[in-house]
N, C-alpha and C positions, 0 to 999 in steps of 0.2 A: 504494500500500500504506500501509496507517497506520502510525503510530510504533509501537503496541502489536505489529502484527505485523511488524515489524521486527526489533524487538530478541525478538521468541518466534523469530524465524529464527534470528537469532544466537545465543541461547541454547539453541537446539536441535544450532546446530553446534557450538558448542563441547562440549557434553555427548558429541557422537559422535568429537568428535577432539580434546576434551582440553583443556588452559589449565595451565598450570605453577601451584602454590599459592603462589607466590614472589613470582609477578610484582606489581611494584613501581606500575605507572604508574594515573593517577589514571581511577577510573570516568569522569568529566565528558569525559575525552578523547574515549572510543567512544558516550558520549550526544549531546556536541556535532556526532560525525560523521554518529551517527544522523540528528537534526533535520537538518543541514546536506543530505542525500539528500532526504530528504521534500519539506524547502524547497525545493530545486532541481526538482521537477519542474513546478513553476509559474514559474519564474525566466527571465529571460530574460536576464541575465547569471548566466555559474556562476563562480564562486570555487570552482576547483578546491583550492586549499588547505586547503581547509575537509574536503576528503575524505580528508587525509593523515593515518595516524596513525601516526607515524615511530618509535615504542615496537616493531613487528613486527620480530623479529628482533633484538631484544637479551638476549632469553633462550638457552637451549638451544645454547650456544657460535654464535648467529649472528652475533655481534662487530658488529652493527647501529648506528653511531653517530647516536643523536636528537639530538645537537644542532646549535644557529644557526645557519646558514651560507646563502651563495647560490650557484646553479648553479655548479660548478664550483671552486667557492669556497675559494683557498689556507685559512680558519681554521675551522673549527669548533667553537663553545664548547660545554661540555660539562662535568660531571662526571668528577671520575678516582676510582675505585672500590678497592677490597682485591680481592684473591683474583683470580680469572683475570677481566681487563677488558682486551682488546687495542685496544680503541675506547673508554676509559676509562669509560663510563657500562657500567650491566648491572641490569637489572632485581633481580634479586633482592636482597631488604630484608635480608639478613642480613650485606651489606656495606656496610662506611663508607663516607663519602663523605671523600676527600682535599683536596681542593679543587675550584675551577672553574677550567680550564683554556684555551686557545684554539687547541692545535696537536692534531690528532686525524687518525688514516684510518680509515675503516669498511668495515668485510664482510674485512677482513684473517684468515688464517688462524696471526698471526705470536702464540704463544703469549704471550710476552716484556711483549710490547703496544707499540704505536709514540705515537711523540712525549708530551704528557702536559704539558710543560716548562709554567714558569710558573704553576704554582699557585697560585691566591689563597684563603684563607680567612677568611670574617668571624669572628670573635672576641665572647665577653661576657665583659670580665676586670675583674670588682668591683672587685680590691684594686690595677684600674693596669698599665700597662708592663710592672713586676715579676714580675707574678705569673702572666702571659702566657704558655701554652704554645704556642708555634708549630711546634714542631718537630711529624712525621707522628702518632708514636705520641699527644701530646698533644692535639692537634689534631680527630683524625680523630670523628667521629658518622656516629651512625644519621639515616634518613629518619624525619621522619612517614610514618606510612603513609597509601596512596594520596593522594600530593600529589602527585606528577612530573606535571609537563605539557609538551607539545610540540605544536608545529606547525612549516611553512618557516618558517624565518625567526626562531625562537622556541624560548626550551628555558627551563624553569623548575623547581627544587627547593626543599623547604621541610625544616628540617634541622629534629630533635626538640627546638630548643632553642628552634624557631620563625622560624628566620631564615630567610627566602627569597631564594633566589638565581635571577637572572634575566638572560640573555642576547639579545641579537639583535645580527646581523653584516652585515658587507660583505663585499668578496672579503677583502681581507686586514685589518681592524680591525673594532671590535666596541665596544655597550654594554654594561656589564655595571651591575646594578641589584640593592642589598639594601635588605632589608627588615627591618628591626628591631623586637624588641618595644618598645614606651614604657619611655622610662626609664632604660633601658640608652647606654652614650657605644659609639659603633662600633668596635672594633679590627680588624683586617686582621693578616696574613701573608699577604708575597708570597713564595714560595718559589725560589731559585737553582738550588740543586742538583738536586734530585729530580726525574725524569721519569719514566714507566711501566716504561722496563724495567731502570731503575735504571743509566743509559750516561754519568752524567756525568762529561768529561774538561776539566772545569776552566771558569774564567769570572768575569763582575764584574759589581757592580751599583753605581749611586747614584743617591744621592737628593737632590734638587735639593728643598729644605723652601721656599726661594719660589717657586720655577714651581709648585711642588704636582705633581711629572714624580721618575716612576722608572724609570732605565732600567736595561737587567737583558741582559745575553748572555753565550753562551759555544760550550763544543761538547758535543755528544752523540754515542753511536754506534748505527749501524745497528741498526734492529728485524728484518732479514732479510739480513744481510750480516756480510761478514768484520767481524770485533771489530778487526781493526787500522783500519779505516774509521773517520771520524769525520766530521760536518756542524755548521756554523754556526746560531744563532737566534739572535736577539733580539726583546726587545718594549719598548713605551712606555707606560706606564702613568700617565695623567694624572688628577689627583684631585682638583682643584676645581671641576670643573663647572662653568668659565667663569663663577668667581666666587660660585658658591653653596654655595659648601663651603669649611673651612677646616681645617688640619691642626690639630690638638693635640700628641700628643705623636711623634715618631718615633726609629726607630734603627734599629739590627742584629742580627743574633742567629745564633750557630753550636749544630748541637750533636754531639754522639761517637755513634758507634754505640751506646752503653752510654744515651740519650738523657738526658745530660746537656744541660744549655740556658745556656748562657751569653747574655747580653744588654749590647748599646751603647745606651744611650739617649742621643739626640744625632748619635750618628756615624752618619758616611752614606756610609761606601766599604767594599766587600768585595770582595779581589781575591785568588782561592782558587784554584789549581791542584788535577788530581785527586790522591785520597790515593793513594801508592803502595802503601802496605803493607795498602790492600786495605779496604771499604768505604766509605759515603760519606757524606761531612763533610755534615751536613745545614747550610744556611746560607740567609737571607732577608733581606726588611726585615720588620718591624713599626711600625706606623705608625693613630694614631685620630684622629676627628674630634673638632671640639666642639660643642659646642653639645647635643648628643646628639639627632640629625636621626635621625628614624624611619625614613629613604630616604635611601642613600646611591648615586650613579651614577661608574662610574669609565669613563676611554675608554680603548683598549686598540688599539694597533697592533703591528703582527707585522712579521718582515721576515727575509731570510736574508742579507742583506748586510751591514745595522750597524743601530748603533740609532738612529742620523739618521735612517735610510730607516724605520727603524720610526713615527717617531716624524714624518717625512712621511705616510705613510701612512694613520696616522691623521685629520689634517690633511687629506688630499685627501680622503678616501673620508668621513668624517661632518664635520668641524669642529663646528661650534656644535650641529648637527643633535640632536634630543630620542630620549629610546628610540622613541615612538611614531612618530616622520615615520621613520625607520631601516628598523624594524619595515614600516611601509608601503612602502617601496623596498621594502624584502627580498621582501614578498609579490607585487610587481608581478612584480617579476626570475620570480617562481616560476608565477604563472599565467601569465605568458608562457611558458616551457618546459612546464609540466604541459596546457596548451591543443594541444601541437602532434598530440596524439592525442585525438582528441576524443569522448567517450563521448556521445551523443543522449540524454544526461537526459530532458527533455522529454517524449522521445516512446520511449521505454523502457516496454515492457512493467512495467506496477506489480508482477510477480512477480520483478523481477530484486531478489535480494537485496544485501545490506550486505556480503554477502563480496566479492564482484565490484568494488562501486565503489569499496571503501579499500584492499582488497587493489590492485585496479588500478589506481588514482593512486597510493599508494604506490608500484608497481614504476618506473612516469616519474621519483616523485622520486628514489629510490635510484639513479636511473641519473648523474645530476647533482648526486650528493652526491660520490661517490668520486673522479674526477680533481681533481688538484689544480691548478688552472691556476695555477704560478709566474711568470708570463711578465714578464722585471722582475724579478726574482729570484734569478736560478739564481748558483751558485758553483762553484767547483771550474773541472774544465775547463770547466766550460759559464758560467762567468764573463762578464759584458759578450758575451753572445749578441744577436745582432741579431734571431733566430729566435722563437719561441714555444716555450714550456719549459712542459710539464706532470710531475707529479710521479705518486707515488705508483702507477707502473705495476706492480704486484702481480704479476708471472707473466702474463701477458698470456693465461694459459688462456680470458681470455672474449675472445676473436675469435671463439668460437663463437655467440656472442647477443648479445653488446654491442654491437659496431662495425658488424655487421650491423643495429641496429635504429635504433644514430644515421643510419645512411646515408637510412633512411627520412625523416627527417626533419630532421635536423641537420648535415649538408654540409661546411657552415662550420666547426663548432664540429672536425667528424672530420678535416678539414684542418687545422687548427692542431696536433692530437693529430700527424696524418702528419708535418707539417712537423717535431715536437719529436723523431720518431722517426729521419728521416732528419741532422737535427743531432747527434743520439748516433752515426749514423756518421761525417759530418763530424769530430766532435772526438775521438771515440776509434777509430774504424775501424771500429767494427761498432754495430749498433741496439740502444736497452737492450732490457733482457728484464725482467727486476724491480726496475730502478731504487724506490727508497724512500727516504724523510729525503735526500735530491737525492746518495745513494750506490749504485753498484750492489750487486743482492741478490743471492741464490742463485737459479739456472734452474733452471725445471722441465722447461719443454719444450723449451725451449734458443733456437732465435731465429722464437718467435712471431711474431713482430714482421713476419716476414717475409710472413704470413697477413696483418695487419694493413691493412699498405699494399697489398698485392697487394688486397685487396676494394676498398680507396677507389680503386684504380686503374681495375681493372672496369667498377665503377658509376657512376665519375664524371672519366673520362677525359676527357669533350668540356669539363668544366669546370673541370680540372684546371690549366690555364695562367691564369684570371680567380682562382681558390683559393690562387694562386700555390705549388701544388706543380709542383715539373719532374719531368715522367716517367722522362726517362732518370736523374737523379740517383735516383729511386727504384729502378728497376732496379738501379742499382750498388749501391746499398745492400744489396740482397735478395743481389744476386751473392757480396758480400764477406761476409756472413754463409754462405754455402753452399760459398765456396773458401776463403777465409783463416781458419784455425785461429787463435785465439789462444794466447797464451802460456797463459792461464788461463781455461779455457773452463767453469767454475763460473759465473762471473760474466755473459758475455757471449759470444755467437759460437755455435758448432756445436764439435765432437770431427772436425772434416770432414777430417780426413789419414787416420783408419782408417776412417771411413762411408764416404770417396769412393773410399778401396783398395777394402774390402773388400763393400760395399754392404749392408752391416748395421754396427751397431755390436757388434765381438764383447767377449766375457765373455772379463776376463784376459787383455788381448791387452796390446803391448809399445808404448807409447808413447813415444817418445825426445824427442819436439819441445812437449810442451807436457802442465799438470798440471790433472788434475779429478779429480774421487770418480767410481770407475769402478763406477757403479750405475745405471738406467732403461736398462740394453742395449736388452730388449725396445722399452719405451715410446718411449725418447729415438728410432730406426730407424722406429718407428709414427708419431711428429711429426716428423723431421726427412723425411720422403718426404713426408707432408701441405705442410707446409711448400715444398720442392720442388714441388709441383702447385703453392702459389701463384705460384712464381716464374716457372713453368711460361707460369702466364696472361698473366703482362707480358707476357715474350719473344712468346707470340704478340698481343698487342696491339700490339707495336712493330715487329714485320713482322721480330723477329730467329727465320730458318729454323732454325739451327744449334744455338743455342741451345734454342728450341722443342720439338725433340725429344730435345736435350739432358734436358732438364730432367723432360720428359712422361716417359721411360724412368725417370730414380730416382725419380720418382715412386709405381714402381710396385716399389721396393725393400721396402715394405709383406712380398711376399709372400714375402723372403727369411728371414724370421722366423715365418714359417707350417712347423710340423711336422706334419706330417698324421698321424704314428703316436701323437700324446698323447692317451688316452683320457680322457674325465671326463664320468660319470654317462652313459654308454652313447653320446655324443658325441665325433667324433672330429675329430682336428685341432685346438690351438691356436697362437697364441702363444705364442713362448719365446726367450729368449735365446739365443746360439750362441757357439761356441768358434769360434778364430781358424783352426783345421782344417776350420769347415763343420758339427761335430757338434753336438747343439744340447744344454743344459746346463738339462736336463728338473727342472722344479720342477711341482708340484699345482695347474690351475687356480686351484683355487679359494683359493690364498693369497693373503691381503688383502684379500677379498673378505668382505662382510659376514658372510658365514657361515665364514672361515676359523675353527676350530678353537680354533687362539690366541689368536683375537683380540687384544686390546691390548698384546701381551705381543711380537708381530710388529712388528720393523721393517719399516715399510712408505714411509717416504719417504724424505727425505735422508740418515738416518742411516749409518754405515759398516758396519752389521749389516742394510742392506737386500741379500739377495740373491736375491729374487724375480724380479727384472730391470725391475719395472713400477713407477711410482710412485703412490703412494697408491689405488694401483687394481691388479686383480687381471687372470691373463691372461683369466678366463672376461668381465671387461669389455673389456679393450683387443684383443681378438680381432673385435669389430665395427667397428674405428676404421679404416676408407680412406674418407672422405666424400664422397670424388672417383670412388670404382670399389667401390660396394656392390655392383654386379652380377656382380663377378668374385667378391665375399667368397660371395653365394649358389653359386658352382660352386664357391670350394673347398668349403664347408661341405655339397656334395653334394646341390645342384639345392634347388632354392623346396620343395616338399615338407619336405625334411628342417629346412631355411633356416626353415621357418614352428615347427616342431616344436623346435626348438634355442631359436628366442627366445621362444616360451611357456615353454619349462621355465626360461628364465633370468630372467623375470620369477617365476615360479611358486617357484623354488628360492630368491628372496630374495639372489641375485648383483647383482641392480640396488644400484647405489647413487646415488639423486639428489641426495646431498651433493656430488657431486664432477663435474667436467667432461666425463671420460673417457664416463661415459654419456649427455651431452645428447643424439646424435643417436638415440640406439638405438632409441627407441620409435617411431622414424620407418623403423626397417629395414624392417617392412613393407610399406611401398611400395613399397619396391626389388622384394619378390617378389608382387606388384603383387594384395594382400590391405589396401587403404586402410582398411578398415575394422575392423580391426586397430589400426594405430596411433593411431585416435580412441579405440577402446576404453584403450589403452593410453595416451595420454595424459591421459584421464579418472584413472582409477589412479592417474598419477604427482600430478596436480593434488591430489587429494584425500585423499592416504593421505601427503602430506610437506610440505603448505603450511599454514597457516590467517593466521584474524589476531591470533592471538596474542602477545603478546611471544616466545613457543617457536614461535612461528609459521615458520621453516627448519628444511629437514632439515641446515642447516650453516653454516660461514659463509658469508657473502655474497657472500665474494670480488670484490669491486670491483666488486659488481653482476651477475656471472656468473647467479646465482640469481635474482635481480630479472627480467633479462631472459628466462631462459629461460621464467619462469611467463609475462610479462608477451607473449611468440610465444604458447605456448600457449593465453592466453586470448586473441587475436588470432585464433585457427585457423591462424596461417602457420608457418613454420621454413628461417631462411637455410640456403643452402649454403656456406659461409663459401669466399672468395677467387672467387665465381662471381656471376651478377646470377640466377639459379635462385633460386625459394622455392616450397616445397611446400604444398601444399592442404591442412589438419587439417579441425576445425571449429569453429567461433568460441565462445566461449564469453557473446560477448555478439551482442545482434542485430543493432546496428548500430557503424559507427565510423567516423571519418575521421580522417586522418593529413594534417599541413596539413605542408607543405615551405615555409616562406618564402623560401627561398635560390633554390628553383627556381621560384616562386611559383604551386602547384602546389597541388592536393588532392586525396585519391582517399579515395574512402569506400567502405566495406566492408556489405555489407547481406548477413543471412542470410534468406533466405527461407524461410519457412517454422520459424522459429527457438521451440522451445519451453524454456521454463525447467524443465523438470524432466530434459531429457537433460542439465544443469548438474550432476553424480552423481558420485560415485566409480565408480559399476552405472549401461548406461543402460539405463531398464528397455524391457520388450518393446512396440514400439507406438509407441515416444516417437521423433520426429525429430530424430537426429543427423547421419546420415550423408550425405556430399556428394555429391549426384546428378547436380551439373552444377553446372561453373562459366562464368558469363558476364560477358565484359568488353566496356565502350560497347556492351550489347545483343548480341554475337557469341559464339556459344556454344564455347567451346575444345575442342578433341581431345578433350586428358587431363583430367581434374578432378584430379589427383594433383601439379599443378605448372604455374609461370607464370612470367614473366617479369619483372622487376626495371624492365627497360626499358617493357614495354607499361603497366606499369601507374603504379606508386609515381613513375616518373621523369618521364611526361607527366601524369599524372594521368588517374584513369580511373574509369568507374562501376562497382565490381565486386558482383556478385551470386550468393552462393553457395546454392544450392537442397540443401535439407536430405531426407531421406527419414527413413522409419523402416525401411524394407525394408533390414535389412542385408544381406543377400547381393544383391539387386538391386547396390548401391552398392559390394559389397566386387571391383573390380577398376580399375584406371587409366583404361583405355579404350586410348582407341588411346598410350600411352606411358607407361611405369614413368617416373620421374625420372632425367636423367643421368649415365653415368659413361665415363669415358675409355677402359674397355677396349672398349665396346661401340660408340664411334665419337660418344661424346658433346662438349660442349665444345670442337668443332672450330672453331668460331667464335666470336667477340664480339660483340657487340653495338656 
């Protein structure tokens, strides 16, 4: 396809779905992707970097953070922004820019905004030192417009005063690179106090004026966690440039909530507890160059321990190293991870458009922006851990698509994830759940976690002793999350003293032995029995009988929260909360739900004025949630007939909501009542009516990649069964792929037969081949076209071949099997 029609493609899609008038990031970004597509289809090496354009999702609350980092990468530099920024950068030009910072999480849903700390901002102060306003309100500027740039590896701003700021990073240190106009002497503010969500409880800084070294830490508190909570940081801040830079003037500077500014020229120690009586003492260094260098480069180490380790850090990971050789590490790091899926540029149909291939490198990178691999790091109990310590585990809601898609390709990296998982029971007794700022947060779904390892168990059991996970310690893990109640089960664990009495969690029931917010009755009973099937699966991996159908039976405590007399929109039977008597504590479908009434005015998740029972999701969504036994959901909801008729009107009636997790599988329910061609229809819909690549490009935030992944199955044609080695048949959204496993040293590629780019739709039209007529793996044609195996395929490697049709009703049934579920005799074995 040419460049011209290229970018008429993508101008044609955005016209039908929209672009925020706000957004910020620079044209050259989506031109540079464009050409990089074209070139690549002659290329015989691809720089997949080159298709990333990390700006998607930093609009329309998708908390997307574009900046510097690598796979997994404890720092992220980045911009910290006014106005609502939980991932400090946000497209929209109508906020300042605060400073560049190096501690950032992305796709968070934490309003507050997480981490932030360490601000630095270039300065032009004609009249000197004096006349320097460092503090926020002084400080703060607008963007040039359309300057923002990004790639892996890379993040760059140009502020209206024309100074550019420029990052790239390692796992835990960083370049950072301005750019001055002529003429001008460089001044800086590094900031102490101030972080995103405004958490600072005290801390010190100095300045070392002959090493040309500022060291700077203290504590902050939790972005999703109790406010009594607090974490450690530091950073090192080195500013000669091994010798090519020299300081001029430096010092100190406080200033009062009222932004008075007081300044030390000269001194170089701040040692400031938080204010008691209530807001926060702004404080930093200020410090300029001479000579008045048009390029100034500072190095930047990070650490959770001290500022030694910060300031080692830096030291190992760049020393002497230039932005540019950094910048190149950082990219290798990144086409090594973004290669392990491998799009057939090459030989790709010239009509596959520019949505497809930035949108879908994009979803690889987002998957390896969000964990934060601390390992070397950790504090508190997790203190001189021998283990591997990842951070920033958000609500672990995406073990529905994330840890599923690492499994495909990433082994290694989702055993280090397990290993950190089973260490939080180790040291506290039970597995996090929302750990963040290395504190735990508030649960959602209470002990995800326990989904988590339960799938790497699964799928990679025969490899699980070389990964150096121990099965049975993961077992116990799963167990003590499902028996032992904690004292304070907000934070960590299960409510498991009244779910394991009563097999629900009831509404207003009497808790003597431990405290939490008594709200998600409904939802938390619909996860913690999910949950249970995962535990379910160890127990029979490990040949424990008792346990096995221990586990399988509350598994299916789902249906104890099924009221079959709740009517909504001529549909009967939901979810609902229950009283501790059995009776159930009937609330309206459809609250919380995107067409609830009240909309925003509805407490709908943590708050103590949630009494829906469901968390940020409505009962007419959390009423399809058993993942394990959709076939029993089709008999309560009154046989596949009715089952087919209830999920068009719930797509129809605008109850979906693809912001949220509670709906990932739903559009896949029709294969349960074994109408597959259904769910393609239906996943087309979801793709096109809530993604693009726009910086608004999510329907929300990203949630640690949760969204990422789910588009990133969808355009795959697959969809895990999360805690099983099951993955269901869609249809691809590209023609071909391979999925490269290093660890298992393995590859399996994916080819659509018959694959045309105009069923690529929101509508496929009449005529056009989408639908799966047949699936065949190494040449053998399977049963079912509706579902495969984990093992036959992804784990040995295998050639798969999905034949597409246009005859949708030809195509619309399984064949010889729906997908499995536990009531119907599924899941009876492992693999």
């Amino acid at each position: 396809m040419a460049f011209s029609s290229l970018v008429k493609a993508l101008a044609i899609f955005i016209a039908i779905n929209g672009v925020c008038g706000g957004a910020q990031p620079s044209p050259d970004v989506q031109r540079r992707i464009s050409a990089a597509i074209e070139a690549a289809a002659n290329a015989t090496a691809i720089d997949y970097t080159a298709f990333v354009n990390p700006f998607i999702g930093t609009d329309n609350f998708g908390d997307v953070c574009p900046g510097a980092s690598v796979p997994f990468g404890m720092v992220k530099f980045t911009t910290d922004m006014t106005g609502y920024a939980p991932a400090g950068y946000v497209a929209d030009n109508t906020q300042f820019v605060r400073g560049l910072s190096p501690l950032h999480d992305s796709g968070t849903g934490s309003s507050l905004g997480t981490y932030g700390n360490f601000e630095i901002m270039p300065l032009i102060c004609p009249g000197g030192f004096d006349t320097c306003l460092p503090n926020l309100s002084g400080r703060e500027r607008l963007r040039k417009n359309n300057t923002d740039d990004a790639s892996p590896g890379y993040f760059s701003l140009t502020l209206n005063n024309s100074i550019q700021m420029e990052a790239t990073s390692t796992r835990r240190a960083g370049l950072e690179r301005f750019t001055f106009p002529k003429g001008n002497t460089p001044f800086f503010t590094l900031d102490l106090a101030n972080d995103l969500p405004a958490s600072f409880k005290g801390g010190s800084l100095v300045i070392d004026p002959d090493a040309g070294r500022i060291t700077i830490g203290g504590f902050w508190g939790s972005s999703f966690g109790p406010g009594l909570f607090k974490y450690q940081a530091f950073a090192c801040y080195d500013l000669l440039n091994y010798g090519a830079q020299s300081l001029n003037q430096f010092g100190v500077w406080t200033s009062d909530p009222n932004g008075v500014v007081a300044r030390g020229l000269g001194e170089t120690r701040l040692n400031l507890s938080v204010s008691l009586i209530g807001g926060v003492i702004e404080s930093g260094a200020l410090f300029s160059f001479a000579g008045r260098p048009t390029q100034v480069t500072i190095r930047v180490g990070v650490s959770f321990i001290s500022e030694e380790q910060a300031c080692a850090n830096a030291e190992y990971e760049i020393g002497a190293a230039t932005f540019k050789e950094i910048l190149t590490r950082s990219k290798a790091l990144w086409n090594e991870r973004l290669s392990r899926i491998e799009i057939d540029v090459p030989h790709t149909p010239p009509n596959v458009t520019e949505l497809l291939y930035s949108s879908y490198i994009l979803l690889i990178f987002r998957i390896y922006i969000h964990q934060n691999n601390a390992t070397g790091e950790a504090q508190g109990d997790f203190a001189g851990t021998t283990s591997f310590y990842f951070d920033s585990l958000y609500c672990r809601w995406a073990f529905r698509t994330f840890y599923p898609l690492m499994a495909l390709h990433s082994p290694e990296v989702f055993a280090q994830i397990v290993d950190s998982y089973i260490d939080g029971y180790r040291k506290r007794g039970w597995m996090p759940e929302c750990r963040a700022n290395n504190l735990p947060g508030w649960t959602q779904g209470d002990s995800s976690g326990d989904v988590i390892v339960g799938h790497f168990a699964v799928n990679y059991h025969n490899e699980a002793e070389a990964l150096g996970i121990d099965l049975e310690e993961l077992y116990a893990a799963q167990v003590a999350d499902a028996e032992i109640n904690p004292p304070e089960w907000n934070i960590q664990g299960r409510q498991s003293n009244v779910y394991n009495h009563y097999g629900y969690i009831p509404y207003d029931a009497l808790d003597t032995s431990s405290t939490g917010r008594t709200t998600r009755e409904g939802s938390r009973t619909l996860e913690y029995a999910f949950e249970d099937f995962a535990i379910r699966q160890v127990a029979l991996l490990l040949n424990k009988t008792e346990d096995e159908a221990k586990y399988a039976n509350r598994s299916l405590n789902y249906r104890n929260v099924w009221d079959p007399n709740v009517t909504s929109d001529g549909f009967h039977g939901f979810m609902q909360k229950r009283f501790p008597n059995g009776t159930f504590a009937v609330v309206d479908p459809i609250d919380c739900s995107p067409k609830d009434p009240h909309g925003d005015t509805r407490q709908c998740s943590l708050q103590s004025g949630n009494t829906v029972g469901f968390y940020e999701s409505s009962s007419w969504e959390y009423s399809w949630f058993a993942p394990h036994d959709t076939a029993y959901l089709v008999t309560l909801m009154g046989g596949s007939t009715t089952f087919i008729k209830r999920l068009n009107h719930f797509f129809d009636a605008g109850y979906y909501l693809a912001g949220n997790e509670p709906s990932f599988q739903t559009p896949m329910g029709y294969h349960y009542a074994n109408v597959p061609s259904s769910s393609v229809d239906a996943v087309r819909k979801v793709v096109f009516t809530n993604f693009d690549i726009t910086p608004a490009g999510l329907p929300g935030n990203d949630d640690q990649a949760a969204m990422a992944t789910l588009l990133s199955w969808h355009l795959l044609g697959l969809y895990p069964v999360p805690g099983t080695s099951e993955l269901l048949v869609l249809s691809p959204m590209v023609p071909k792929y391979i999925v490269h496993n290093p660890y298992l040293n393995v590859s399996t590629t994916v080819t659509v037969e018959g694959f045309d780019m105009r069923s690529v739709n929101v509508t496929i039209p009449r005529g056009v081949a989408a639908y799966v007529q047949s699936v065949r793996i190494d040449n053998i044609t399977q049963a079912s076209r509706c579902h495969f195996d984990f093992y036959d395929t992804f784990h040995v490697g295998a050639e798969i071949v999905i034949t597409v049709t246009s005859d949708r009703k030809a195509a619309n049934d399984c064949s010889a099997s729906v997908p499995q579920s536990i009531s119907t005799g599924g899941f009876a074995t492992l693999r």
